[in-house]
GUVO-374763 format. One line per field, with one value per residue (C-alpha): residue number from 1; residue in one letter; x, y, z. Coordinates in steps of 0.2 Angstrom, whole numbers, plus 5000, padded with zeros to 4 digits. Layout:
N
resi = c(NUM/...)
resn = c(A/...)
east = c(X/...)
north = c(Y/...)
up = c(Z/...)
# end
This chain:
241
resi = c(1/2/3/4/5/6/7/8/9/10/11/12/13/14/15/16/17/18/19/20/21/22/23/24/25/26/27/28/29/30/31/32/33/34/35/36/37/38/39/40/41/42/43/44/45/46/47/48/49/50/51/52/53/54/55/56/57/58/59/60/61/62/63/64/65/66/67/68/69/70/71/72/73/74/75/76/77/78/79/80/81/82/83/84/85/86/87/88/89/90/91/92/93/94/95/96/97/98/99/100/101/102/103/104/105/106/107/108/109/110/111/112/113/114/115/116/117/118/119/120/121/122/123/124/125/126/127/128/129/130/131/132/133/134/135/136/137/138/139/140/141/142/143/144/145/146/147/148/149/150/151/152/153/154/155/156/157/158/159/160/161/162/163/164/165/166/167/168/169/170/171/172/173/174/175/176/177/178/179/180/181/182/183/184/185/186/187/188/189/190/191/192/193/194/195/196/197/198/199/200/201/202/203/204/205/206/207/208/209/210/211/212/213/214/215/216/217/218/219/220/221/222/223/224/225/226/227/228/229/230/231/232/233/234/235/236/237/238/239/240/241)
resn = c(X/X/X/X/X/X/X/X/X/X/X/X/X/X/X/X/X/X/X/X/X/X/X/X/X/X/X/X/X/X/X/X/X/X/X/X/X/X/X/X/X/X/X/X/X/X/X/X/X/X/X/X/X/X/X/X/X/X/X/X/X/X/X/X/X/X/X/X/X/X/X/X/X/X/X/X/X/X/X/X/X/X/X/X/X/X/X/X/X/X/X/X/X/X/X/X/X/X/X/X/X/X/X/X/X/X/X/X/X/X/X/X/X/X/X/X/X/X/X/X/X/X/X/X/X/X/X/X/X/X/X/X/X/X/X/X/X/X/X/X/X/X/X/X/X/X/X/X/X/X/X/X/X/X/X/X/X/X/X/X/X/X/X/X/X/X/X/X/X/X/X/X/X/X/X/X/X/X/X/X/X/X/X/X/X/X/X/X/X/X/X/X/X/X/X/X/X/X/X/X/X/X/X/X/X/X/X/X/X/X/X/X/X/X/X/X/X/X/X/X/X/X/X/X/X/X/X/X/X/X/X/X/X/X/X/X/X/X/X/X/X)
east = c(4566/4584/4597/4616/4631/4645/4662/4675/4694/4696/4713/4718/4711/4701/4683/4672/4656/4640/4629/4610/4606/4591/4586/4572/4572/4573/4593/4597/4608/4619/4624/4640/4644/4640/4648/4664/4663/4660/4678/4685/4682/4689/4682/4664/4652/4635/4619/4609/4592/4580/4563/4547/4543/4532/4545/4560/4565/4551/4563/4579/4591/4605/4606/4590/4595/4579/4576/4568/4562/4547/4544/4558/4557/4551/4564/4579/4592/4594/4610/4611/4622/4619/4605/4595/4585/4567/4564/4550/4559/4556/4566/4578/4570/4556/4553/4550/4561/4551/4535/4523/4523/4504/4507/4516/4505/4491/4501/4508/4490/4486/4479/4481/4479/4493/4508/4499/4487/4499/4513/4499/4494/4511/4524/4518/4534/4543/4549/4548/4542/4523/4528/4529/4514/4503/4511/4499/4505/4515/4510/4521/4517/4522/4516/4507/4516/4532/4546/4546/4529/4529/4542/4530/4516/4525/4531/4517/4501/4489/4497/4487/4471/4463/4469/4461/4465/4474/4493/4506/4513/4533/4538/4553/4563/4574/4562/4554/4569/4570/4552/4557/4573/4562/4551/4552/4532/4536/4535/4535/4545/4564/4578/4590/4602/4594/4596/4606/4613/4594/4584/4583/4575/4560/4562/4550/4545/4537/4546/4560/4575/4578/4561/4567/4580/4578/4590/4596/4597/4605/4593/4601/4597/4606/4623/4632/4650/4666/4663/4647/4651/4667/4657/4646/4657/4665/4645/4643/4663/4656/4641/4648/4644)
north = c(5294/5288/5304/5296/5309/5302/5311/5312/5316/5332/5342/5357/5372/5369/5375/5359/5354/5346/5336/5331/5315/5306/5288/5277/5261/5250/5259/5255/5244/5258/5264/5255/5263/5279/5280/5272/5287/5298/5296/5295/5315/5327/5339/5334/5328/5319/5321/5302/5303/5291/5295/5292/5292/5304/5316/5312/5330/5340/5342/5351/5338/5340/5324/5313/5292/5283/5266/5267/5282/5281/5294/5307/5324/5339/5350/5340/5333/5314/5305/5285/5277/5259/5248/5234/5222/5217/5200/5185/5180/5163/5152/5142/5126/5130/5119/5132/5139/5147/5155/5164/5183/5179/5165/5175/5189/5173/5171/5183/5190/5174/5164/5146/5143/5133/5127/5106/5119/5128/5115/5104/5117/5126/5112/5094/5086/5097/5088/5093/5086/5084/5094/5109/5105/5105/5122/5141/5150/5165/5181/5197/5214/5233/5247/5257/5272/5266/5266/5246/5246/5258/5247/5232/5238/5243/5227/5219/5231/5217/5217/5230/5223/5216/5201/5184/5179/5187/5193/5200/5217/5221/5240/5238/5226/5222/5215/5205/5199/5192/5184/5175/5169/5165/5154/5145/5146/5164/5173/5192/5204/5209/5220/5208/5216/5210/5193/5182/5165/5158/5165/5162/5170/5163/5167/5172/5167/5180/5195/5203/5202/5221/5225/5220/5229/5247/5262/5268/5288/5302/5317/5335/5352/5360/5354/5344/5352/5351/5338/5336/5328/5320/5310/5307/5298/5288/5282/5277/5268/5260/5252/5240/5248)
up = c(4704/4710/4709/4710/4709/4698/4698/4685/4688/4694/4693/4705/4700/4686/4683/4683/4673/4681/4669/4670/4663/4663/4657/4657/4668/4653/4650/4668/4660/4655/4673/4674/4657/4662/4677/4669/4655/4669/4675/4662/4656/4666/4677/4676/4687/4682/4690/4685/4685/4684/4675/4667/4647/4653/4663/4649/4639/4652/4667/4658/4658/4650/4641/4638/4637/4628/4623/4605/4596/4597/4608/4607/4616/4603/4600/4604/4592/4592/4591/4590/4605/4597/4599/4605/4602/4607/4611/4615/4632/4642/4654/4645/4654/4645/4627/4614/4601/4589/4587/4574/4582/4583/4594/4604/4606/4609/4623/4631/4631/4642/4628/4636/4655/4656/4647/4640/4630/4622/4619/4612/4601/4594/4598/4599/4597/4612/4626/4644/4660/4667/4679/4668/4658/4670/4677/4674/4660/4669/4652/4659/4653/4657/4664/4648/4641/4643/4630/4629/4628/4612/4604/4606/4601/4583/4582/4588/4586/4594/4610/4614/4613/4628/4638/4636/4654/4669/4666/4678/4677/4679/4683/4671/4662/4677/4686/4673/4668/4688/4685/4672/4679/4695/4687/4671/4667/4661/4646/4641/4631/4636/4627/4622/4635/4649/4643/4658/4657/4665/4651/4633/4616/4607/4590/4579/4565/4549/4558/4549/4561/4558/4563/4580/4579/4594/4592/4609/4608/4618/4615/4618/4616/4604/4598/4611/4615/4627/4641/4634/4618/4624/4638/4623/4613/4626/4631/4612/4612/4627/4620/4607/4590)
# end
């Protein structure tokens, strides 16, 4: 878990507010933002917490960040912050474009040993070098249970079945987004946020764009009110809706 205190403006004399909230690691993303909003509401101090799908709305924060709704906290109202999108990521030296969703499950599942069997098989007229034809096919996944991992399995139910061939597993997002940046034989499944000028998406082909589409929520008990709310709305301002 990583705890990181963030203070707001604090005038003389006034009673201040302190504030759990916890994310997942796919909303790292959100840190700058938060501590940003954080400084901008007065007298008020956030607590950061950094958690498991598992631990999110069982601890008593008091606000709950989640990627997807998938798996939202019983009990808790929902509000939308904005959203995401997930995405069929690769290294944008890598030849593809497009790709049927079931191709991308074929792969990503380790499908094809190594990138001359799957060009050859879903995009004979690419161009690349021999170099990376002749490179092992790099199929990323996540740890189980996680919010990313629910949103691909509803978009992608087959996912889920068992591997063809040996795959890597990235903690979070972050750090598969600095797999694929690493190495341009790799493919998985990114929120489009962590996109970076090294990486590019594959499209896909027979999916409704706004299936792809992931709300990002702030879950809170009860009514959120005073600094609460107020840092609320500025987290929502902040996002880009």
């Amino acid at each position: 878990m990583i705890s990181i205190w963030l203070a707001g403006c604090q005038p003389e004399k006034t009673a201040s507010t302190s504030l759990r909230v916890e994310l997942s690691s796919t909303l790292r993303y959100l840190s700058p933002a938060i501590q940003a909003c954080a400084l901008q509401v007065e007298n008020t101090h956030i607590i950061l917490e950094e958690k498991t799908v598992d631990e999110i709305g069982k601890t008593g924060a008091d606000v709950s960040l989640l990627w997807g709704d998938v798996r939202l906290p019983a009990g808790m109202q929902a509000y939308r912050l904005g959203s995401d999108r997930l995405i069929f990521a690769s290294h944008k030296d890598n030849p593809l474009v497009r790709l049927k969703i079931s191709q991308a499950v074929f792969l990503v599942k380790g499908g094809f040993a190594t990138w001359a069997e799957a060009l050859a098989a879903y995009c004979p007229a690419c161009e690349t070098t021999g170099d990376f034809k002749s490179r092992s096919i790099e199929a990323w996944h996540y740890t189980p249970g996680e919010d990313i991992s629910a949103e691909i399995a509803r978009l992608a139910p087959d996912s889920q079945s068992t591997n063809l061939r040996r795959v890597w597993l990235a903690p979070d997002p972050q750090s598969l987004a600095q797999a694929l940046s690493e190495n341009p034989a790799a493919i998985g499944w990114l929120p489009a946020r962590w996109l970076n000028v090294n990486l590019k998406e594959v499209y896909l082909d027979e999916v409704d764009p706004s299936a792809q589409v992931v709300p990002v929520i702030a879950a809170v008990p009860g009514q959120p009110q005073g600094n609460k709310a107020t840092w609320l709305q500025c987290l929502q301002t902040s996002y880009g809706n």
